[in-house]
Steps between C-alpha positions, in 0.01 A plus 500: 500500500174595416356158624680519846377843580139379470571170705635744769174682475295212549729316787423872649163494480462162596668557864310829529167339463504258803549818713280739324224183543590434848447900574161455303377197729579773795370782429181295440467330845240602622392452904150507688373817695552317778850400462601847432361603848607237685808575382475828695618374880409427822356836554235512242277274751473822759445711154215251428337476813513903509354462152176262634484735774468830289229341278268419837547837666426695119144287455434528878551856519366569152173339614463658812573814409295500236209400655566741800570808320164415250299849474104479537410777254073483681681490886540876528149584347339190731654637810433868393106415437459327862690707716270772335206290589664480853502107478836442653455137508442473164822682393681268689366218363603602154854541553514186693343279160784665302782385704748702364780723652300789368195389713667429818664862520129610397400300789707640734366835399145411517542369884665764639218745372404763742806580610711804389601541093891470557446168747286348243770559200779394770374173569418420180885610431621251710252208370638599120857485707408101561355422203873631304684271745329229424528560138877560607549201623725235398648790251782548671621091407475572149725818534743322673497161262552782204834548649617152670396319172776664281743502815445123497579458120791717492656343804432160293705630241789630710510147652500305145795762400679414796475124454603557119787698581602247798467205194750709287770546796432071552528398160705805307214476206393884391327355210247714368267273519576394830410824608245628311303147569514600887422848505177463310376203692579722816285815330222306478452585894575871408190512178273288782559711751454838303190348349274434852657824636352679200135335569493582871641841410260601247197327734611695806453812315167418302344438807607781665348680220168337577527583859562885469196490217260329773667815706412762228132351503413463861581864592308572211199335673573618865453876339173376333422357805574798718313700266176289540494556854566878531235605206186610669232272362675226750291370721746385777715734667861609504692758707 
């Protein structure tokens, strides 16, 4: 009795094995990066493009705004020693070799000198004003890709659930795995889409951060500025 228990055993184990094997060989498949995304649908090619898109306007903007909003720690002192000297021309001449934002709303400031205090810091108001929007600019795309990029992926996903559940109504399988195997193919558009919203997101606001720093710093300089040509020892005149 003995002897047929353990050739039970053993005819048990023996048809367990195959399975527990196959399971093995499965759970050790292993697929490419790029078979798991393509896997993701149709609409990860609009995610992608947004993608390719969002990494152009970050280094573009990055790069122009850092060179625009770059702060010339010898402009104010340079413009300060020849508009004491009452060299005009020479004052402008330094803020044009910096080329910065800075320098062009000191510029504006230098020309219009001779006319009255509140003109001078108006104009130069307005020149700052231009110098933002061009900062500004193209800003507004990455705010709005930071919110069609996940709309994209999770309308990806609704479709691929759709399909899956129109499959199950066709063929009458609810498999688990028929299911789960769908709905994370279809997700894939969901993570993608999440992921480039995320980067234009968090760009849209670092820059912005930039831009109201550069903001911070030029009407810092205007009241230096305004300050160098009100103190007596000026040798031009203001009203």
């Amino acid at each position: 009795m003995i002897s047929s228990f353990i050739r039970l055993q053993v005819d048990s184990l023996a048809q367990h094995l195959p399975t527990e094997a196959v399971q093995n060989t499965a759970l050790t498949k292993e697929i490419s990066v790029l078979e798991f995304i393509f896997k993701g649908g149709v609409f990860l090619i609009p995610i992608a493009l947004l993608l390719f898109y969002t990494l152009y306007l970050i280094f573009e903007r990055y790069m122009y705004i850092t060179r625009a909003s770059k702060i010339d720690k010898h402009l104010i002192p340079d413009i300060r020693n020849n508009l004491n000297a009452g060299n005009l021309d020479m004052a402008i001449s330094v803020v044009e070799r910096s080329g910065s934002a800075h320098a062009n709303v000191l510029k504006e400031g230098i020309l219009t000198i001779g006319r009255p205090v509140a003109e001078i810091e108006s104009n130069m108001e307005r020149a700052a004003n231009i110098e933002v929007a061009l900062m500004e600019k193209k800003l507004g795309v990455l705010g709005l890709i930071a919110g069609i990029a996940p709309t994209l992926g999770f309308i990806g996903t609704i479709s691929g659930v759709i399909k899956i559940f129109y499959s199950i109504s066709v063929t009458e399988d609810i498999s688990i795995g028929n299911i789960s195997g769908g709905l994370y193919e279809k997700m894939i558009s969901s993570g993608a889409g999440l992921i480039v919203g995320i980067i234009a997101y968090s760009a849209y606001h670092l820059f912005n951060g930039k831009i109201d720093d550069f903001v911070l710093n030029m009407q810092r300089q205007v009241l230096e500025f305004v300050s160098i040509i009100q103190r007596p020892n000026y040798a031009g005149k203001t009203k």
